[in-house]
N, C-alpha and C positions, 0 to 999 in steps of 0.2 A: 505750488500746485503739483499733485501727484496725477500722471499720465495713466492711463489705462495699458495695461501689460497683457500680452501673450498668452495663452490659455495652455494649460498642461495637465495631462491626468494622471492620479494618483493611484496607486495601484494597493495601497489598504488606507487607513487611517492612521496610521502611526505615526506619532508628532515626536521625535525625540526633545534634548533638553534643547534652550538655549543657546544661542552662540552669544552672549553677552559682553564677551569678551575681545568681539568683533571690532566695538567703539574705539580699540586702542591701537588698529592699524591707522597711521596716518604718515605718508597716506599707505592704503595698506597694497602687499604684492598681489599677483594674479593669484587668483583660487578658482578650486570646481568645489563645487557643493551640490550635494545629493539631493534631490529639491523634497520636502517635503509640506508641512502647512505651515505650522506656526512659525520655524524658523525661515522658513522663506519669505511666509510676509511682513516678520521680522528686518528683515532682510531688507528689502523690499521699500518698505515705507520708514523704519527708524533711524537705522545705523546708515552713519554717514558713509555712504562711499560708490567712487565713480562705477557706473553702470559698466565701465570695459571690463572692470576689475574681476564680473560674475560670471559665470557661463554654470546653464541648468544642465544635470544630463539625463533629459528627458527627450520628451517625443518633439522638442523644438527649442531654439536659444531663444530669451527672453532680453527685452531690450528696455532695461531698469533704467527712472530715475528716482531719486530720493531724496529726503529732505530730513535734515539734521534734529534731531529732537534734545533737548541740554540736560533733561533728567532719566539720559541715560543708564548715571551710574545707580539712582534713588530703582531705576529699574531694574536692573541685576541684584541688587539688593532683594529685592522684594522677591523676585527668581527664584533665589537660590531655597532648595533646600533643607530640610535639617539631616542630621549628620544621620545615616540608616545605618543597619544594623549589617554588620559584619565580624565574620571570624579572624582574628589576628592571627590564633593559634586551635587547632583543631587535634582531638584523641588522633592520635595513630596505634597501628596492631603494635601488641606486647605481648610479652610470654611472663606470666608471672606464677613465683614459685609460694609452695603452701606457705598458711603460718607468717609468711611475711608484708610486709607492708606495700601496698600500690599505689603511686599516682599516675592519675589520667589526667594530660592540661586540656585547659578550654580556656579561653580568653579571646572576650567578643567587647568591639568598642560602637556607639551608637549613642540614640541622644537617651539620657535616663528618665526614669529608672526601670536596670535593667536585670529581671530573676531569670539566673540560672539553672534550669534543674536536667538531674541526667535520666535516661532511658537506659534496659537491659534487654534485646529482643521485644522491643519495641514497647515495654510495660516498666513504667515509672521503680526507680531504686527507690527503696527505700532507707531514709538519714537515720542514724540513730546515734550512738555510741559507738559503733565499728564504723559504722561508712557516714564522711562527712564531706559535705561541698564548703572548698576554704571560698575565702570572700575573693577568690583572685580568679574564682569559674571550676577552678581545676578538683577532681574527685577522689578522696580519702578513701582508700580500703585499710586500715588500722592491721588484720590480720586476714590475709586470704585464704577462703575456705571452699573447701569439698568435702563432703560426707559422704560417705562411701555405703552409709546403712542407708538413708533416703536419698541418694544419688542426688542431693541437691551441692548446685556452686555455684559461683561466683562467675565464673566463666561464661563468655557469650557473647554477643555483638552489642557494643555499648553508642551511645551517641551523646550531644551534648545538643542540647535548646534552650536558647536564650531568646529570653519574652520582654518588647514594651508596647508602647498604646499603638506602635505600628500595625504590629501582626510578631509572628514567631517565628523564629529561624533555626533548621536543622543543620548541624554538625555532617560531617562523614561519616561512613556506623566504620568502627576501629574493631579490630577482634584479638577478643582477650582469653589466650590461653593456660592452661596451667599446665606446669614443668613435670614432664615425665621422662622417665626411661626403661621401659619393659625391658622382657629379657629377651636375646637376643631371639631373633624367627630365622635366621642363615648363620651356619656353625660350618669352620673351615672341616674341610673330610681330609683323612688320610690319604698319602699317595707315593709310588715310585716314581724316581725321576732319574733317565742316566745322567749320569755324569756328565758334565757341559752341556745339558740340554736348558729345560726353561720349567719353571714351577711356576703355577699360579694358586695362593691361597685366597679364597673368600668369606668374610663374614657380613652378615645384616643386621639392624636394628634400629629402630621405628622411635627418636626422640623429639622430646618436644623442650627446649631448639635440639638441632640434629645433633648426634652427639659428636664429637672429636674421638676418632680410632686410632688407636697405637697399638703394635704389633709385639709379644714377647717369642723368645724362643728359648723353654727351659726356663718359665717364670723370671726371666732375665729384658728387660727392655733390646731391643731389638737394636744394631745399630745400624745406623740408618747414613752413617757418612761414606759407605760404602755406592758404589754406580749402580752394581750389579741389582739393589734392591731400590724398588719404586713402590710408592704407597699411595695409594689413589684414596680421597676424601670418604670414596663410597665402599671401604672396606678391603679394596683389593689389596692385594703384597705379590709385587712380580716378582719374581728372584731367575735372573737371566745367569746363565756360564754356570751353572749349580757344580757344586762343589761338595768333597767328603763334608766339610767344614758345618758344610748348611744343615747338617741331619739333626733332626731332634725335634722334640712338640711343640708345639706353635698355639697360642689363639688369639684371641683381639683383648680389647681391652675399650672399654666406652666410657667419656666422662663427657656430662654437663651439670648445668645448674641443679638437676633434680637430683642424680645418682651417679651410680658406678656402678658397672657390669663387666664381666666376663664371660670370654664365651665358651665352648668344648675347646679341650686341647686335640689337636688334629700332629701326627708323626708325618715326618718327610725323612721319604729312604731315600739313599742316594745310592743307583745299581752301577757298577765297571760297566765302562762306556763298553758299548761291542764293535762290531766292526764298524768304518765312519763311511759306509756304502753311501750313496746318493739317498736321498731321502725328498719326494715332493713338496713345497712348502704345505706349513696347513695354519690357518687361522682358528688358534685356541680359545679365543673371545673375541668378537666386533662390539662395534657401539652397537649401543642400545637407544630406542626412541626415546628423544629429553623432550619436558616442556619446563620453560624458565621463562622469569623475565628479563625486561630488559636491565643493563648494568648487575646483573648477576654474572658466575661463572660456569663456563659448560666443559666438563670433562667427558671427551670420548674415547672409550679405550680400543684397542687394536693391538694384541699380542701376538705373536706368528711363530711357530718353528719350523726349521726343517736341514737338511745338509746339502748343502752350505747353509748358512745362517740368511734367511728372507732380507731383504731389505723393505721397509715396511714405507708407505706413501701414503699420502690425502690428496683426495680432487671433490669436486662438489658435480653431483652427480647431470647439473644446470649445465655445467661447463665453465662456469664463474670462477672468476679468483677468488682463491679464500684469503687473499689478502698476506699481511705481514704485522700490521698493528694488532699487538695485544693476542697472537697468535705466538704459541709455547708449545714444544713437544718431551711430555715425559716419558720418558726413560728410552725406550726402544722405540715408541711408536704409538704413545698414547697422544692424542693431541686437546691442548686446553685453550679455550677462547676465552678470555678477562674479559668484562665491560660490555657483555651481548649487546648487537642490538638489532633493527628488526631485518636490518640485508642479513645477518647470520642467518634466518631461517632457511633451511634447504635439506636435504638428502647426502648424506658426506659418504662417501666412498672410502673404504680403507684398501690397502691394495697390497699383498704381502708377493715380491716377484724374486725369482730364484736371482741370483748373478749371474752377468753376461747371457741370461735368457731371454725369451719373451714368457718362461713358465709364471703365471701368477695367479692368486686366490684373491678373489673379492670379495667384502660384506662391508652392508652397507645400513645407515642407522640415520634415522629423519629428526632436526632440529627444529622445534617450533618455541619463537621468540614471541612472547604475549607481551603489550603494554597495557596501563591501565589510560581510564579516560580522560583525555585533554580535549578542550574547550575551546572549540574554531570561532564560536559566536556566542556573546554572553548575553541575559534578557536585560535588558534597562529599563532602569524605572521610570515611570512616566504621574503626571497627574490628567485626569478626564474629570470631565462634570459628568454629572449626573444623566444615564441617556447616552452617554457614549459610546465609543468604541476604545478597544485596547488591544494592541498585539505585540505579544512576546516570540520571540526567535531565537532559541539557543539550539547547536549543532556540536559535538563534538567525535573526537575519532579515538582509535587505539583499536589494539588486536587482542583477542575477536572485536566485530565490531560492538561499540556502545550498545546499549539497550534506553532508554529514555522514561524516567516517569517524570512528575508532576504534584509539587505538593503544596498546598494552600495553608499558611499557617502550620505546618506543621504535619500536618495532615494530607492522604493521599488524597488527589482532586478529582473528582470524578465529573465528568462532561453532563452537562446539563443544555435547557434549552437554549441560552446566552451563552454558556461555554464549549466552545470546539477545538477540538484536538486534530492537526490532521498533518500531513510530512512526516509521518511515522514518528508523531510525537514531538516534532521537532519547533511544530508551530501553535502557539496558544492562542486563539482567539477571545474574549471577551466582551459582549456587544451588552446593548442597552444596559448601562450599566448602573447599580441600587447600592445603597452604601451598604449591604453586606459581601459584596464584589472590593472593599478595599480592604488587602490585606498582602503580605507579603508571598509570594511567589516564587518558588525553588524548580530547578532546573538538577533533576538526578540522572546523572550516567553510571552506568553501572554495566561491567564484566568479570569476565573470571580472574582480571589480573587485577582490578582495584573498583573505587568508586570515586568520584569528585561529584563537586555540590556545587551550582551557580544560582546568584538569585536578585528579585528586583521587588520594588513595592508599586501597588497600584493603590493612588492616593486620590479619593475621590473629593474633587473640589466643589464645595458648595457657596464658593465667594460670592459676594453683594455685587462685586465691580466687575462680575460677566457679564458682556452685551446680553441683552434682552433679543428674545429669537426674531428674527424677522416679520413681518407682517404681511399679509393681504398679494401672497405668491400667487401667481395667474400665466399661464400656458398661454400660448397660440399658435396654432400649427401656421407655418412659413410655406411649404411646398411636401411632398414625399417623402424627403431626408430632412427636416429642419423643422425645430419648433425654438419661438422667442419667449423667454423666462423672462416675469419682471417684476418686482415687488416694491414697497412703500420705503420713499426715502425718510429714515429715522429721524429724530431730531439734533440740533447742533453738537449738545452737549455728551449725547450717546454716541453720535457719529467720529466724533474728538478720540473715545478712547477702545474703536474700531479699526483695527487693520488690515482686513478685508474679508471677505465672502468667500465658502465653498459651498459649488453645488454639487449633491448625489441624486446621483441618477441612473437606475436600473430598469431593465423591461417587466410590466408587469407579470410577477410569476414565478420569474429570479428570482433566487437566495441572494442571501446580502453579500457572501462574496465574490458573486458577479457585477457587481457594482462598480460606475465610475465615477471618479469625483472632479470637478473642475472648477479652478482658482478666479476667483473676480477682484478686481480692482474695488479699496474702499469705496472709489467716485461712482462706482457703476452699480445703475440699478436696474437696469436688463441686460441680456446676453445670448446670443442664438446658439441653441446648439445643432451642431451641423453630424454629417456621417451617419445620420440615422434609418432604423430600417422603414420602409415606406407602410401606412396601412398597420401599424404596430403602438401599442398603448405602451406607457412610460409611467414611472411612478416616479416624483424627484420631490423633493424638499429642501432645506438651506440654512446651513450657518452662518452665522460670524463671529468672529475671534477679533479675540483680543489677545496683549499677551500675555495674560494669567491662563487663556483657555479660550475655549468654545462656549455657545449662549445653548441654548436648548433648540431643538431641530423647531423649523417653523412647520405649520401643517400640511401631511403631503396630499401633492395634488396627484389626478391622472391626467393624462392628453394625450393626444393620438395624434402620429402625422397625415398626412393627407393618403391616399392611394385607393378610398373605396371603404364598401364597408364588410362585416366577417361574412362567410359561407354559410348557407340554410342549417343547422345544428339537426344530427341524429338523436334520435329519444325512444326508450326503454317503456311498456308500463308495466304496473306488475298489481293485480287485483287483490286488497291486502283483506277486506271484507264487502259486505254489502252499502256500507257508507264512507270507506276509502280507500284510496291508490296511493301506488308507489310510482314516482316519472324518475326517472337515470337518464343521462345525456354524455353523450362525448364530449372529452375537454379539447382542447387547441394542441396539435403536436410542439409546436413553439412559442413559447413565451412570448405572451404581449397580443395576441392576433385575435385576442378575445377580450372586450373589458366586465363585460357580464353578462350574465343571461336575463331575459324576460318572461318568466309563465305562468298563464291565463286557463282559465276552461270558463266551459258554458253546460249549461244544462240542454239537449235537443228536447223542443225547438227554439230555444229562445236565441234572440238576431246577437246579440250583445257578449260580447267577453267581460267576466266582468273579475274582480280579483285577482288581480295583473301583480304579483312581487316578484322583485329584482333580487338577482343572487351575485355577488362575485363572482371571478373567473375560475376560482379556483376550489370550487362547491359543485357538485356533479349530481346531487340526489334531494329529494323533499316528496312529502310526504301528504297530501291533499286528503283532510278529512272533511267529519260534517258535511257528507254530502249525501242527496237523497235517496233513499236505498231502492235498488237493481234497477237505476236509473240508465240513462245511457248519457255519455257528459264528452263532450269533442276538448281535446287538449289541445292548446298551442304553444310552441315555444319558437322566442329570437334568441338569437344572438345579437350584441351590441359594443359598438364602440364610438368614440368620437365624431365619427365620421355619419354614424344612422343605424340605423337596424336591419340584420339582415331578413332575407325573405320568411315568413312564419312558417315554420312544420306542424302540422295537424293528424290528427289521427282519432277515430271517436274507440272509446272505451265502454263496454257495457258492463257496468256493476251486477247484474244479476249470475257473470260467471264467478263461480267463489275463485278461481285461478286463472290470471291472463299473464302471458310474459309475449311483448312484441317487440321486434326492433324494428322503425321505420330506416325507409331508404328517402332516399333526396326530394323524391317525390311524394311522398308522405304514404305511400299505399304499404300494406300488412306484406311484410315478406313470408312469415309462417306461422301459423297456430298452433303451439303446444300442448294446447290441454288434451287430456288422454283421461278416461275411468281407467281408475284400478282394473275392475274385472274385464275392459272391452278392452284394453292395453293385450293381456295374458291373451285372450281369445285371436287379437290379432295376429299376434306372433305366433298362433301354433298355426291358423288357419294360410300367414306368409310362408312358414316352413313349409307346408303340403304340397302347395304352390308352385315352391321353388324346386322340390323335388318332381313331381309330374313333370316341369319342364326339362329339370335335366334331362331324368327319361327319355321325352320325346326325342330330345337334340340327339343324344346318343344312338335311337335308332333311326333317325332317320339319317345320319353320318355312318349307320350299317351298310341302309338299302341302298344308300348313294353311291359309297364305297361297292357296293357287290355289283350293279351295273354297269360301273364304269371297266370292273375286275372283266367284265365278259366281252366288252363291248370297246376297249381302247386300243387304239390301233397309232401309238406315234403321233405323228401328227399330218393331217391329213387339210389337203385342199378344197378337192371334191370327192363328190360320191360317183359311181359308174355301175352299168348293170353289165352281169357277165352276157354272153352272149353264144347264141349255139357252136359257134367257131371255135371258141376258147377266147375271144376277144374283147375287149370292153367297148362298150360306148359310153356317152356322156348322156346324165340323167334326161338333158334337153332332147336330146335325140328319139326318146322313145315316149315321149310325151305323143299322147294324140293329135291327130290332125281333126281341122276344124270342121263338123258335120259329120264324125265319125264315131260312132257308139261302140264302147271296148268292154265286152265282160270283166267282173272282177276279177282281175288276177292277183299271184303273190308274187313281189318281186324283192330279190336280194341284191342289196345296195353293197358291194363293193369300195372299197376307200380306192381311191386313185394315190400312186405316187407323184412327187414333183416333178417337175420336168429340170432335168439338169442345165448345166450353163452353156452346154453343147444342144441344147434343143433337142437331145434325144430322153423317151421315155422308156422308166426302167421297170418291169416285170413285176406284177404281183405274185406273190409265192403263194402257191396253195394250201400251206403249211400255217398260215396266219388265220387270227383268228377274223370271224366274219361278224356281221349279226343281221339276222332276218329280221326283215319287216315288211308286213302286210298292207298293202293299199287298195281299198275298195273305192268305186268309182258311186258316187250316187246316180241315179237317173234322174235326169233333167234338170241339173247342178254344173254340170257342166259349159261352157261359156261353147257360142256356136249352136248348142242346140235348141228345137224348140218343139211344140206340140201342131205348128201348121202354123 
């Protein structure tokens, strides 16, 4: 009897191969294993072995038992694949010369039969009598050609694809040059040199392969056993301690497979040394910026003269050691690195300093070491049923970084609605999968230093002996976080060659790679899922496997947890004619908090809603016609989830406007009406400007007259008022106020500002030099409080 295990989530669907080979530990050591489906429950329920032995490294240890199964081996058998298609031997770049004969190898083994045919810049060669494919893959050029009148050749980026009932497999593109050697573009020049000073000759030229240079002086081969001369790959000819000996014409000499060249003869005078004064160092060449690759060689030159003679150095401008391996210095002070590799890259310093000085000249020259692409993670082939899922993973590195395509059969793949590309290429998706989805699958990286090719097949299993997909799957919410899954126990016979259940499970609204999937014991035929969000719709469905594959997804349900039901929904209308509307509605910010909507309308007056359709969560618009024209018709819309309906949004619409656009609020009331005429729109707007200007106006002057009164009339700041008085004295405004029964002609009085009284309690002098302001106070008759008429 097999126990119920541990539940774990999967983080895509990727099943890789078998571990069939499992059966043969016995007993077997401790192992970690990467938990995935089919081999886990492989795992799990077949292959014999004690549960200490396992440990998942997932989101929890799992606490296995198992149970021996005898046709083991009839099962690996039946496992195993047929042999796929693979390159033994792939084109590599070649330089090939005219007129002569080319082979490019190709040699791919797989299960047959297998045609080979080659590609030229991506457009099929064609066979004939010159160019033939031997029966071994590999490609005949009989006589290689260029025509120089219609610039057609041979030349170009070649590939090899080899095709059987799998899919088609592409080669490396190799690059096929033809052998040249112009004439030279750098011609060594004439020059003086004193005597025991230092000559430098240079020549160039542009071969294809690069040519080999040798140096003559006086049509005489150069000899070269001598110290004094150094001859650098890249055309140089140092000639240090120069000598009567050395005078006379010099030039290069260029050989490779295609030709032979020579370049200008350049003279070297040799002048009587003059006086041997001091002389500053000076650096007559530094490196020059290299790009190579790796296990190439990099020569940097660095020639220096001066009196005394410079002593010439390397440092890396990092600070790094340049090391000692595979580290050579020619002649005086050129330095040569064998075997690059990618710590070589750096900034090198050459340094030419006087003796027993600190005098020295620096230049300085940048190494950049490119590799081509190597392969951190390769795709493996898998088989799905029908409906599945598939995912490929390949990663690789080198300098500059990789670039990643993608190619299907041969062909570039282009992302469709089941296929997703995302990790900068890095990751292939393939879902609900159709048998035009089986086919082989190549993994290209490509940089400036190379290309490499990885690849996998996706083989769509249509076998009889897949579990049959589940049945009669049913939800029940548990509490706020928790719903219990449960479906129909199979029969004996079906359940026999079942190794267990996975369920997916994502929030309504989610993409499918937000998806979790989680592992069920064959015995178990419900299972709670816990950590859920409360108040939130779930979409899940369910496999079973066996170990050929997966059965077909059973049918998905929805279910909601417990927490309540959605928020009252906002809604849109928009007046499309006199017999239809347009309703728009906000969607849900997060996934799952909505399972659908519900909307109705009614004709005023009638009691009744009637024509109630439901829409998904993920539908936002529809379109209500046939309806009675410049009627007036009240809209409702819910929201809905498992849980109930939320409260109805209402709002009535009058078809006789030819234009409505509203948005309701929570409470269903009209927040604004847009409709505008053409020609009262225009009138509005000149009649708002007129408006808005009268009003500046206004503000501006009366921010004059406010301004001008206060200009006459501001005195600081002021406590009370005071009337002066015939003394020169002030009193306070109360003081000259009427007594009660006493009738006072209209007089004028000037109100005075009073100073503060300081912190000493004395009061300090108004100046008569400030300004004042008059104001007039007339007394009414019989207004006055005390008086009366008898």
């Amino acid at each position: 009897m097999v126990t119920p295990f541990a539940l774990f989530n999967i983080r895509s669907s990727s099943i890789p191969s078998i571990f069939a080979q499992a059966s043969s530990l016995s007993p077997p050591p401790p192992c970690t294993i990467e938990a995935d489906i089919i081999s886990f429950l492989i795992l799990l329920f077949i292959i014999p072995m004690p549960w200490h032995h396992l440990q998942l490294l997932h989101n929890s240890s799992a606490a296995i038992m198992s149970t021996p199964v005898p046709s083991l081996q009839a099962l690996a058998a039946t496992l195993s694949r047929a042999s796929e298609l693979a390159f033994l031997k792939e084109p590599s770049d070649v330089i090939a010369v005219r007129d002569r004969p080319l082979i490019m190898d190709c040699q791919v083994e797989g299960e047959g039969p297998i045609s080979i045919t080659w590609r030229r810049n991506g457009v099929p060669v064609p066979t004939g009598v010159r160019i033939e494919v031997l029966p071994t893959g590999a490609l005949l050029i009989r006589s290689f050609q260029k025509r120089r009148e219609s610039n057609e050749t041979d030349a170009g980026e070649y590939e090899c694809a080899a095709q059987n009932r799998y899919g088609m497999l592409i080669s490396r593109k190799a690059r096929v040059q033809l052998a040249s050697l112009p004439k030279f573009h750098t011609h060594p020049e004439s020059m003086a040199v004193d005597e025991g000073g230092v000559a430098r000759l240079h020549c160039a030229v542009s071969g294809i392969p690069e040519a080999s240079i040798t140096w003559e002086r006086n049509r005489t081969t150069l000899n070269t056993d001598d110290n004094r001369y150094t001859l650098l790959p890249t055309g140089i000819l140092q000639i240090t301690g120069v000598q009567k000996a050395d005078m006379g014409f010099y030039r290069c000499m260029a050989v490779n497979i295609a030709n032979t060249r020579y370049s200008h003869e350049a003279q070297l005078t040799v002048t009587a040394a003059g006086s041997r004064s001091y002389k500053d160092p000076v650096i007559l060449s530094g490196p020059q910026n290299l790009t190579i690759n790796v296990h190439e060689t990099a020569i940097l030159e660095c020639i220096a003269t001066g009196n005394p003679r410079p002593i010439v150095s390397w440092s890396r401008l990092d600070g790094r050691s340049i090391g000692v391996e595979g580290i050579q210095v020619l002649g005086t002070g050129n330095l040569m690195i064998s075997d690059v590799s990618l710590q070589h890259s750096g900034v090198y310093v050459c340094s030419a300093n006087r003796p027993g000085s600190r005098m020295r000249r620096t230049a300085l020259g940048r190494l950049v070491v490119q590799a081509p692409p190597e392969f951190l993670q390769w795709p493996q082939s898998v088989s799905r049923p029908l409906g599945g899922s598939a995912v490929f993973s390949c990663s690789a590195q080198g300098v500059p970084e990789p670039h990643l395509i993608w190619l299907k059969n041969g062909k570039i793949l282009t992302p469709g609605d089941n296929v997703k590309l995302t990790n900068n290429n890095s990751t292939l998706a393939v879902t609900r999968i159709t048998p035009e989805d089986e086919a082989i699958y190549q993994c290209i990286a490509e940089n400036t230093a190379g290309t490499n090719q990885a690849s996998a097949r996706l083989a769509v299993s249509v076998s009889n002996d897949l579990p049959q997909a589940p049945q009669n799957l049913t939800a029940t919410p548990l509490s706020t976080t928790s719903l219990q899954v449960a479906w129909a126990q199979p029969t004996p016979e079906i359940t026999d060659g079942i190794i267990g259940y996975v369920l997916h499970i994502r929030m309504l609204g989610e993409p499918d790679s937000k998806e979790l999937q989680e592992a069920v014991s064959k015995t178990t035929f419900k299972h709670e899922l816990e950590n859920l969000d409360p108040a939130t719709t779930y979409s899940i469905y369910l496999k079973a496997y066996s170990p050929l594959g997966a059965s077909q997804q059973s049918s998905t349900i929805l279910a909601t947890t417990l927490g309540g039901v959605p928020v009252m929904p906002s809604f849109f209308t928009k007046v499309l004619n006199k017999t239809a509307m347009q309703v728009f509605w906000e969607l849900p910010s997060k996934a799952g908090k909505v399972q659908g909507f519900k909307l109705s309308h009614r004709m005023v007056p009638e009691e009744e809603f009637k024509a109630q359709e439901v829409f998904p969560s993920h539908i936002n618009t529809h379109t209500i016609s046939h309806l009675e024209p410049e009627a007036v018709y009240e809209i409702q819309l819910v929201a809905f989830n498992g849980n109930g309906d939320s409260i109805g949004n209402k709002r009535l619409v009058s078809l006789a406007e030819t234009v409505t656009s509203a948005k309701t609020d929570n409470g269903g009331q009209s927040v604004c009406n847009c409709q505008q005429d053409g020609d009262a729109s225009m009138t509005g707007i000149v009649v708002g400007i007129h408006i808005g200007m009268a009003c500046i106006i206004f503000c501006v002057l009366f921010l004059m007259f406010g301004y001008r009164r206060s200009f006459f009339c501001r005195k600081g700041t002021q406590d009370s008022w005071a009337l002066p008085q015939a003394g020169g004295g002030q009193v306070g405004l109360r003081e000259v106020l009427p007594k009660e029964g006493t009738i006072r002609p209209p007089e004028a009085m000037e109100l005075v500002p009073q100073r503060q009284t300081s912190t000493q309690g004395r009061t300090e002098q108004a100046q008569p030099s400030l300004a004042q302001c008059q104001v007039m106070i007339e007394q009414q008759p019989g207004t006055q409080s005390g008086t009366g008429t008898g």
